[in-house]
N, C-alpha and C positions, 0 to 999 in steps of 0.2 A: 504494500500500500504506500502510495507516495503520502510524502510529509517533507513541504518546504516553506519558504518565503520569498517571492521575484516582487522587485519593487523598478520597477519601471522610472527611468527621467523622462521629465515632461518638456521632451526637443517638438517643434513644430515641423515638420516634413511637409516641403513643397517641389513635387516631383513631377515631371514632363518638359516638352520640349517649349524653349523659350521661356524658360522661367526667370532667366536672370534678372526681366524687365520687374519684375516682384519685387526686387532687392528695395529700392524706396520706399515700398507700401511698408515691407518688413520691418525697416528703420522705424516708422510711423507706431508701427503695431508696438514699439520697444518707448517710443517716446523718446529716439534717439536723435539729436540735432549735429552733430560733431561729429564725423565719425575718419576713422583711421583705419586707411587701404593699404591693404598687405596684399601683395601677388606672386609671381614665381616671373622668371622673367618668358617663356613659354607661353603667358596669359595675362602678357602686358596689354594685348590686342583688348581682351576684354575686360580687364581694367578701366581700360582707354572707354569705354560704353559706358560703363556703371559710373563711371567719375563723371558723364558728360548727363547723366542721368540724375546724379544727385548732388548736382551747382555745387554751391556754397556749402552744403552739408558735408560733403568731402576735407576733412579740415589738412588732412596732409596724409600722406603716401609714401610706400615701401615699395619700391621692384627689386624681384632678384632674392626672394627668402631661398635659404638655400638649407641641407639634411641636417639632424642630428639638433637643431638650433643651438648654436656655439654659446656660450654662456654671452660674450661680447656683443652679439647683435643681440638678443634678448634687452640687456642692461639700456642699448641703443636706441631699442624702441620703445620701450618704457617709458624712458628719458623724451623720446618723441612727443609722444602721445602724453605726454606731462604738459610740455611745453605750448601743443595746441591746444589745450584741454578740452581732448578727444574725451569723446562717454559713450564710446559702443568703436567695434572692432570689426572687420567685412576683411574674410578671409579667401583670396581666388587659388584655388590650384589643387596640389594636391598636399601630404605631409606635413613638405616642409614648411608652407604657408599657415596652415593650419598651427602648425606646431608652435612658430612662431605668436599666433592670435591666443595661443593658452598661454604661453609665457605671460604674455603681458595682461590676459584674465587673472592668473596668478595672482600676480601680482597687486593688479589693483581692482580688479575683478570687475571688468568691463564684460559688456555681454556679445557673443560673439554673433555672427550672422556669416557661416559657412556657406561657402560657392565652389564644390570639389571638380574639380577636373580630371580627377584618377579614381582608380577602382578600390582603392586602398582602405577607407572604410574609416582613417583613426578620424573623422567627425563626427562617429554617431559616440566615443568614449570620452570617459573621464580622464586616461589618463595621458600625462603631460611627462616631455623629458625636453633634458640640456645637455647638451656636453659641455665637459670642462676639465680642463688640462688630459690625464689619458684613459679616460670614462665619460659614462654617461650615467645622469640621476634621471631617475624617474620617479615617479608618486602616480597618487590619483587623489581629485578632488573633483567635487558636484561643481566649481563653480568654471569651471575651462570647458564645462559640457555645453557648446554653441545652441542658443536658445531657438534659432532656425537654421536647418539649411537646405539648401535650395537644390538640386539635384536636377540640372539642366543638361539633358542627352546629347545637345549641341555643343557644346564643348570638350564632349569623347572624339567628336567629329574626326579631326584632326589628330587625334591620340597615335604616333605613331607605336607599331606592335612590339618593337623589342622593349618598348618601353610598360605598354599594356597590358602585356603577357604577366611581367614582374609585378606589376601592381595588382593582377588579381590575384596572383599568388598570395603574396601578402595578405590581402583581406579574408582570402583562405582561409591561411593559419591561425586568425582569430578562430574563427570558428572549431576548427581542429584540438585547440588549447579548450577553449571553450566546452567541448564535448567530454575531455577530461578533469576539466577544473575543481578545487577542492569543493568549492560551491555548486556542482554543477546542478541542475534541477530538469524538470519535465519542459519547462519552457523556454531555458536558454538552448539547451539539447533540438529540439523542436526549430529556433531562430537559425543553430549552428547547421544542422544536416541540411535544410533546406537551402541555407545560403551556399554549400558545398556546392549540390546539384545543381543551382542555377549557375554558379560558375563557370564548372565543370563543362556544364553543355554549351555555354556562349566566349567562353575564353577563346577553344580554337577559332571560330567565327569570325570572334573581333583581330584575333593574331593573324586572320586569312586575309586572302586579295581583295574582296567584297562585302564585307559586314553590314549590314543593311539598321537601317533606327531600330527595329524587334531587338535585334542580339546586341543592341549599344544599351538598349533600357534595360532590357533582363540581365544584362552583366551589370548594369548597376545595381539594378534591383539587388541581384546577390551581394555585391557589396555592403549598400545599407545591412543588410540582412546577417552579414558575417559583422561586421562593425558594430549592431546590436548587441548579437552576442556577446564580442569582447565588453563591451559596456558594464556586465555586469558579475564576468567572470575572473576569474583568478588567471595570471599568468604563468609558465611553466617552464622546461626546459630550452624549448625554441625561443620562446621573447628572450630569456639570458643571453640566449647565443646569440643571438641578433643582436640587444645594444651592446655588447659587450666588442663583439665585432665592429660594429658599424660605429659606437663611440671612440672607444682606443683604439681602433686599426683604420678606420675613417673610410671604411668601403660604402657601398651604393647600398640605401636601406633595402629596397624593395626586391634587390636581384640577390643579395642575402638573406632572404627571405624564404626567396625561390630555389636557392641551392640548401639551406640548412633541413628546410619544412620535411620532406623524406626520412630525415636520417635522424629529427626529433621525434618524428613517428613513429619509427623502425625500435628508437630506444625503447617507448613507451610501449612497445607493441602488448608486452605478455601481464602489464601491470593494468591497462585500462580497455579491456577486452570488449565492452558495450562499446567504448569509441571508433573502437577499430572494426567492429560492424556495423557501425553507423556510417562511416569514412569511405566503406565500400560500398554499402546500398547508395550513396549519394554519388560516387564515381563510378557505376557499374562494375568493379573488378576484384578480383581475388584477393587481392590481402591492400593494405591499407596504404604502407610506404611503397611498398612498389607503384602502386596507381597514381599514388602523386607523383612519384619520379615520371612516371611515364607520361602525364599530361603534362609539366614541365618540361618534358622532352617537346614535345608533339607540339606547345606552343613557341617552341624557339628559345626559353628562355635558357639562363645559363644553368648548367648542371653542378659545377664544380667552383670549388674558389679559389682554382689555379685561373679560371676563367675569369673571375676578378681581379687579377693579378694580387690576390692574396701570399705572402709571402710563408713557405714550409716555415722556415724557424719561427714563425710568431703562433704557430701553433701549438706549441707549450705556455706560453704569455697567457695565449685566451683561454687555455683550459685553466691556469692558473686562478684566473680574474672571474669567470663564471663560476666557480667552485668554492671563493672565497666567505658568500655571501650568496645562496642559491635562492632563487623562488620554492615554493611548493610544487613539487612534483609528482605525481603517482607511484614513478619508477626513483626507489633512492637516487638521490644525485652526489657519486664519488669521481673523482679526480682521474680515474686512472682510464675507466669507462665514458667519461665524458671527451678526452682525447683522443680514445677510437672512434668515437661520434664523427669528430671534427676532421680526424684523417683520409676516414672515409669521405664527407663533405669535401674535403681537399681535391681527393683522386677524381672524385666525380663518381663513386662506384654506385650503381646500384643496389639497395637495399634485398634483401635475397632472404 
């Protein structure tokens, strides 16, 4: 008999195509006059629309947020957004933009109005990170959870695939983490598998020569849907590996994402055994890491972290550094196993 508690955040979802024109009414709905534009430089173009959309309310702008958000652009924008006395934050892009508008929620706890242009999903969560010197912090708090956002399928448009690919991955393994989380319940479980499948089936699509608006929305869709998830789950051996990587070694969030997701699977395989046939009815395939290597194959993305030009000798560094200070994990997390993770990650091998 199930026995839990999901408490849902109260984000506003405004989803379809053209919705960016929304963004002013959204301000409206916040009671926001001032507000402070963060973009990536990829979606300076539509930027460039919503600044010409909302005059004078626009009080000053960020192009160019960039991964991991470095402690120094953080402190930067802050500082910005002090000096205009901005009262609300408009996030365009994907991550890194994102990442950026929670910093400075953090902080002074301005409310955000997310505009994703990736499939990566961390808008629909709480939790916030920085790097700084050769790590990255992470937390979670309710108040960097963007009070809208806007989910406009015209701005996948454009999304080219090697990049697309890695980003569904990513909002993937929320979900994947998700299915095994200390908390997990009937209805993050339910958010997570669902979000797998619709990935799953529209990833190759949008990574192919032809992706049509259907597989641009349902690959959102799964996103929000995986990004849900993470919203109100525990993270695991994968998330470590990822900021710990993408902090101190400064690789590409999204495509470390997409090479570790398999081989954090493959650890967990024999401790979280409901996840791993959840993993597979949402992937139609035999075992759980294999089927995610194999659609990370199939969509192009990168297999291995030689691929990243990840460096062998700093593969003792990051087992070191994930190990130090673990998440909650299903499968024990020791030092010596978590290095075979990574090697394999390294080679590119196949999970088997």
């Amino acid at each position: 008999m199930d026995d839990f508690i999901f408490e849902a955040f109260p984000a506003r979802i405004v989803f379809g195509a053209g919705k960016i024109a929304e963004v002013p009414a959204e301000l409206d709905r916040l009671d926001a006059s001032s507000a402070l534009l963060i973009t990536t430089l990829s979606q300076s173009f539509v930027a460039d629309e919503i600044e010409r959309s909302l005059g004078t309310r626009c009080a000053a702008r960020i192009d160019g947020a960039v991964m991991h958000v470095p402690r120094e652009n953080a402190d930067a924008a802050i500082a910005l957004g002090e000096e205009k006395n901005c009262d609300s934050v408009i996030s365009i892009g994907g991550g890194s933009a994102v990442g950026l508008a929670k910093a400075i929620a953090l902080s002074k706890g301005l409310p955000i109005v997310a505009v994703p242009s990736t499939f990566a999903g961390s808008e629909m969560t709480d939790i916030w990170g920085i790097s700084e010197g050769d790590g990255k912090i992470t937390g979670r708090d309710a108040v960097v959870v963007p009070k809208t956002v806007i989910y406009d399928i015209g701005l996948t448009r454009g999304y080219p695939a090697r990049l697309a690919g890695p980003s569904g991955i990513n909002a993937m393994a929320h979900s994947v983490e998700a299915l095994y989380a200390q908390n997990c319940n009937p209805v993050l479980s339910m958010y997570a598998e669902e979000g797998i499948r619709i990935l799953a089936d529209g990833l190759p699509s949008i990574c192919g020569d032809n992706p049509d608006d259907d597989a641009r929305s349902n690959t959102l869709k799964g996103a929000f849907l995986c990004g849900l998830a993470l919203a109100k789950a525990t993270m695991g051996i994968h998330h470590k590996l990822c900021h710990v990587i993408g902090g101190a070694f400064g690789m590409p969030h999204a495509e470390t994402h997409a090479v570790i997701l398999p081989h954090a699977t493959f650890y967990n395989r024999d401790a979280a055994p409901d996840a791993m046939y959840a993993i597979c009815r949402a992937l139609g395939s035999d075992t759980a890491a294999g089927g995610l290597f194999d659609l990370v194959e199939r969509i192009g993305a990168p297999t291995s972290l030689q691929d990243l030009a990840f460096e062998e000798k700093n593969l003792d560094r990051a087992a070191d550094i994930a190990t130090e200070s673990p998440y909650y994990n299903p499968h024990p997390v020791d030092r010596d196993s978590v290095r075979k993770l990574l090697e394999d990650a390294f080679q590119g091998r196949r999970p088997e």
